[in-house]
Phi, psi and omega in degrees: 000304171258029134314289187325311204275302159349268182281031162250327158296313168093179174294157180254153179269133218284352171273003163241013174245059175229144182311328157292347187275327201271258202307011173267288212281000149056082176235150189273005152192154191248132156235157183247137140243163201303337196273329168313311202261354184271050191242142189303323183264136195334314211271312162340280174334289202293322190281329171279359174276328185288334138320329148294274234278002213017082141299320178261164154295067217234067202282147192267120148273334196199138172198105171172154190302146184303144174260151152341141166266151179303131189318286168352301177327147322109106324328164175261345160248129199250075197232029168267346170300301183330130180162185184250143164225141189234143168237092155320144174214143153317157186246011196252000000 
């Protein structure tokens, strides 16, 4: 799958993951979900682990895992749902 997701996405652009870019859009929450930061590049990486660790000014408000879908459910393999979702808030 992410080959696929690779060429119909492209590269991400590496400038919008720096701490001046976060403070021009200055946004009053962040959502994370876990397959963002699981990316080949260090600075993506890097930048949403500063981001966790609260390096920016930013605090984890909500943090958890997605649950299993009910067996019952239609497809029975679901697997783009699995994951983390972390939600952030300015902290100013």
């Amino acid at each position: 799958m992410q080959p696929l997701v690779a060429e119909k996405e492209g590269n991400p652009d590496q400038g919008l993951f720096t701490a001046a870019a976060l403070e021009k859009r200055n946004p009053n929450y962040i959502t994370i979900y876990s397959l963002d930061y699981r990316v080949p590049s260090e600075t993506v990486r890097r930048y949403y682990g500063d981001l966790l660790t609260a390096k920016f000014p930013y605090a984890i408000v909500f943090d958890a895992d997605i649950p299993r879908a009910p067996k019952w459910i239609y497809p029975r393999t679901i697997d783009h749902l699995r994951g983390r979702i972390t939600i952030l808030q300015r902290k100013n």
